[in-house]
C-alpha positions in Angstrom: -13.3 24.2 -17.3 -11.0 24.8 -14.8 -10.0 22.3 -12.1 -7.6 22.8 -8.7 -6.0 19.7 -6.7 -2.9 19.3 -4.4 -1.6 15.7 -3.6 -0.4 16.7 0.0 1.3 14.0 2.0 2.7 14.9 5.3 4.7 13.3 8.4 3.2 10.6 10.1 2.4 12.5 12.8 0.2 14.3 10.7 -1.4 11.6 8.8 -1.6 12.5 5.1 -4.7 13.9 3.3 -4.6 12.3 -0.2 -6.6 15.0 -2.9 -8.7 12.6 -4.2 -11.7 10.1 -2.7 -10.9 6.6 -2.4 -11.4 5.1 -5.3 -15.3 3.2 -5.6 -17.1 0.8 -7.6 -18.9 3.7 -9.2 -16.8 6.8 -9.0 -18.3 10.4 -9.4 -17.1 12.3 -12.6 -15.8 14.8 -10.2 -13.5 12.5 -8.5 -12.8 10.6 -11.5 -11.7 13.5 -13.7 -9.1 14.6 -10.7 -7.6 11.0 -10.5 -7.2 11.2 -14.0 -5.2 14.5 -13.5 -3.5 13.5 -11.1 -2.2 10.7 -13.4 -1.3 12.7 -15.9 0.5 15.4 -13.8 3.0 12.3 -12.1 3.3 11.0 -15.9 4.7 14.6 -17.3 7.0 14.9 -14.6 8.7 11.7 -14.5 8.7 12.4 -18.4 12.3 11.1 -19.7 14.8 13.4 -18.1 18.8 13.3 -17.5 19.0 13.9 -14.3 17.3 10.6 -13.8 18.6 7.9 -16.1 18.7 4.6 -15.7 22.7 3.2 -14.9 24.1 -0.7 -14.9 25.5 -1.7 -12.1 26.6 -5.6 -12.8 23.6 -7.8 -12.6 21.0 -5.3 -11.7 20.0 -1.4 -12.7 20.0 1.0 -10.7 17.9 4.7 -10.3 17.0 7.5 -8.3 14.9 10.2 -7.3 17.8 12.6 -6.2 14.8 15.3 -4.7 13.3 12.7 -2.7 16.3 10.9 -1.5 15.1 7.5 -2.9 17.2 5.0 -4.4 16.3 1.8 -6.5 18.2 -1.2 -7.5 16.2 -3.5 -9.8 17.0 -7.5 -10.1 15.2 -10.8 -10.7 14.5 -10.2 -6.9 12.2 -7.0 -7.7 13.0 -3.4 -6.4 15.1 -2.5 -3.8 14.5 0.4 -2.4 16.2 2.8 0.2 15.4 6.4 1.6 17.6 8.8 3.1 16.1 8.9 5.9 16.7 5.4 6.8 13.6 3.6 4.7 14.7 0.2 3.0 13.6 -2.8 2.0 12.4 -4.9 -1.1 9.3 -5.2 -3.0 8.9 -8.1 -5.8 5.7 -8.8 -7.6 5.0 -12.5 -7.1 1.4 -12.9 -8.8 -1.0 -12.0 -11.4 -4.7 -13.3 -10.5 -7.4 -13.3 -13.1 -10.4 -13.8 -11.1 -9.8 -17.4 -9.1 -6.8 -18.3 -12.1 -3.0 -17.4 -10.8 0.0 -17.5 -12.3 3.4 -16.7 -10.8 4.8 -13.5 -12.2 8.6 -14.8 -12.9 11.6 -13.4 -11.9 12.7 -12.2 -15.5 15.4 -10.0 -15.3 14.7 -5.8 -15.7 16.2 -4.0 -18.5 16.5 -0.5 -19.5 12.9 0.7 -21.5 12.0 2.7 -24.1 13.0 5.7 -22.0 16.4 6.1 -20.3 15.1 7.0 -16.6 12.9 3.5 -17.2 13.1 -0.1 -16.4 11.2 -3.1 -17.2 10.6 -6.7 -17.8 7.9 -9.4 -18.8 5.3 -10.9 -16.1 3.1 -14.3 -16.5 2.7 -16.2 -19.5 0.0 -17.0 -22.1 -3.6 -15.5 -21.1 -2.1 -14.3 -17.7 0.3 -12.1 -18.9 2.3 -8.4 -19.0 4.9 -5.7 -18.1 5.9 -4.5 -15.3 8.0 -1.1 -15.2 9.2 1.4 -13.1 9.7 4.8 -14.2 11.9 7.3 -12.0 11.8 11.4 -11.5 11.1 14.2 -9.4 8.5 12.6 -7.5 9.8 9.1 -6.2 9.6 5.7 -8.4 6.5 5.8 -10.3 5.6 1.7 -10.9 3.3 0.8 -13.3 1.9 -2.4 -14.6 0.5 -2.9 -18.4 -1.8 -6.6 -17.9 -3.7 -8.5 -21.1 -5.8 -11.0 -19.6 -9.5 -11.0 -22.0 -12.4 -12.1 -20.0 -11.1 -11.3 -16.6 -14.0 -9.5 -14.4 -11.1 -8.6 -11.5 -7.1 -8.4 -11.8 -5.5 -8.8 -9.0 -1.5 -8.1 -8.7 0.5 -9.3 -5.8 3.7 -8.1 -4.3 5.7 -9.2 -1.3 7.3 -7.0 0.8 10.5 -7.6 2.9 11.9 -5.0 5.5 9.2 -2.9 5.5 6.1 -3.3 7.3 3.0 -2.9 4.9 -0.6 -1.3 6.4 -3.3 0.5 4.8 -3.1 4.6 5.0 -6.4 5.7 3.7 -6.1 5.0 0.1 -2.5 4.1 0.0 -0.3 1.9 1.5 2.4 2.7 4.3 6.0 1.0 4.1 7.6 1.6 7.4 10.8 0.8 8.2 12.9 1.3 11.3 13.4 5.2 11.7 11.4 5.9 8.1 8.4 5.4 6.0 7.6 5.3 2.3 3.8 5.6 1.1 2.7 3.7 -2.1 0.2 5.4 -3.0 -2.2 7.4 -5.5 -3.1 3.9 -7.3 -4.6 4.8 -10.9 -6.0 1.9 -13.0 -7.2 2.8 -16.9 -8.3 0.6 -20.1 -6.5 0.3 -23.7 -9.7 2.8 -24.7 -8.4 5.6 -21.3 -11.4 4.8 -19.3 -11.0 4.7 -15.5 -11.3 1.2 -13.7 -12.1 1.3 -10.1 -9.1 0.2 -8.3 -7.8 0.3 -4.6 -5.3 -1.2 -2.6 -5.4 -4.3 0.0 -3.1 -5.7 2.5 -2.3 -9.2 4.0 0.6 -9.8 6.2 3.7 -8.9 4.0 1.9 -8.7 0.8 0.3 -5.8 -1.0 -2.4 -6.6 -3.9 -3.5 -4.0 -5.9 -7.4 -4.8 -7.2 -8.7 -3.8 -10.0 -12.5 -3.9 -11.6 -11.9 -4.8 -14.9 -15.7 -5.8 -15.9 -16.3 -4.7 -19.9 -12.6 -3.6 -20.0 -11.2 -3.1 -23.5 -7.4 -4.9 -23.0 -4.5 -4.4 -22.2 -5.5 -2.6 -18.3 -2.8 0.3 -17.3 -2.1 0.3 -13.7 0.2 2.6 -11.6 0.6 3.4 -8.3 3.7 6.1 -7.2 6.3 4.9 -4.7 7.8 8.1 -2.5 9.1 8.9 1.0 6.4 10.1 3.5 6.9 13.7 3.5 6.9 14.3 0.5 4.3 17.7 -0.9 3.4 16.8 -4.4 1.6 19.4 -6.3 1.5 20.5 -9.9 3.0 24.2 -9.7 4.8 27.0 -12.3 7.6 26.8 -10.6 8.7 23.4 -11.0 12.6 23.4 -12.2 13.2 20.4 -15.0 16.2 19.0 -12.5 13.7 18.3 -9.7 16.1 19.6 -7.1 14.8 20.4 -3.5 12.0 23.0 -3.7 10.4 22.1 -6.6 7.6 20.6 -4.7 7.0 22.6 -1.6 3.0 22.3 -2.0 2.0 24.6 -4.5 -1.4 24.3 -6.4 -1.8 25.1 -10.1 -5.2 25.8 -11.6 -5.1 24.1 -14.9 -7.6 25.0 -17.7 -8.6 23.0 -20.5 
């Protein structure tokens, strides 16, 4: 079996063409089995690397994503986050919702994971409750939520946004800022047994919810969405360099066989 896809993103005057569908209540095994390689591609490239580690910088940590020109400092306040090209603002998960239950996600301090180029910390409490990390590499700030909440038929999880303006972009969300945009984007949900949960993104205002359909899931839910500037190419390619410098990811496609 052999399977082709390119995660293009372009500038915003060329609005970008996601390779995937938006995710559905029932998605196709076709569309299903590329967001599931699409996950994995973003997961073995912000694999733990040097280039990207993790460093203390009095209260908070601090990473980047030297390729993209992205820059995150992590706090009790959440991620904020700064582009080169003169994106910046703040994004802090306030809530996990468990069908019409809520509980406030805490503002628990992040700490260095069990990689070095990874951060995270503790969200909710009791039945409500979680991680929430953020991985960075070649590709931007890869976030990613792990949730335990038995019963639950949807997870909701909430963030606030601050300096950015938040809008729906096909199946991602835009962050612009002044003279800059970041997208938040190729949203991938999964079970404790690796099945695919539908799950797509909402916006109100200043906040961001990402949704997930967690009927007959098997618990703990894996979620992660990929934070990157606008223009970013991403494709899987050969010719990717293990330092992610500039030209690593000048859209190239890979076939990839298994």
């Amino acid at each position: 079996m052999s399977a082709l896809f390119v995660i293009a993103c372009s500038s915003p005057a060329q609005p970008s063409q996601v390779g995937r569908e938006v995710p559905s209540a029932e998605p196709s095994d076709s569309s299903e089995e590329l967001r599931g390689l699409e996950a994995a591609f973003i997961r073995a490239r912000h694999a733990d690397n040097p280039g990207f580690h993790v460093e203390a910088d009095g209260d908070s940590l601090i990473a980047a994503s030297p390729a993209q020109g992205l820059y995150g400092r992590f706090s009790e306040q959440g991620l904020q986050v700064r582009s080169d090209a003169g994106a910046e603002g703040q994004l802090q998960t306030l809530a996990l919702r468990c069908d019409s239950a809520e509980v406030h996600a805490g503002n628990t301090r992040f700490s260095v994971g069990n990689a070095a180029n990874r951060v995270e910390r503790p969200l909710g409490k009791s039945a409500l409750a979680g991680s929430e990390w953020f991985e960075s590499g070649p590709l931007g700030l890869e976030h990613g939520y792990d949730v335990s909440a038995p019963g639950c038929a949807e997870l909701t999880v909430e963030l606030g946004v601050q300096g950015l303006r938040p809008e729906l972009h096909g199946d991602a969300v835009r962050l612009t800022g002044q003279s800059a945009s970041l997208l938040y984007a190729h949203l991938f949900a999964e079970d404790e047994r690796g099945r695919e949960l539908p799950a797509h993104f909402a916006v109100e205002e200043d906040r961001v919810q990402l949704i997930i359909d967690t009927h007959n899931a098997r618990w703990p839910v894996h979620i992660d969405p990929l934070l990157y500037v606008e223009t970013q190419v991403v494709a899987p390619s050969v010719a990717l360099g293990s330092d992610g410098a500039n030209g690593d990811l000048l859209g190239q496609a890979v076939a990839i066989d298994g």
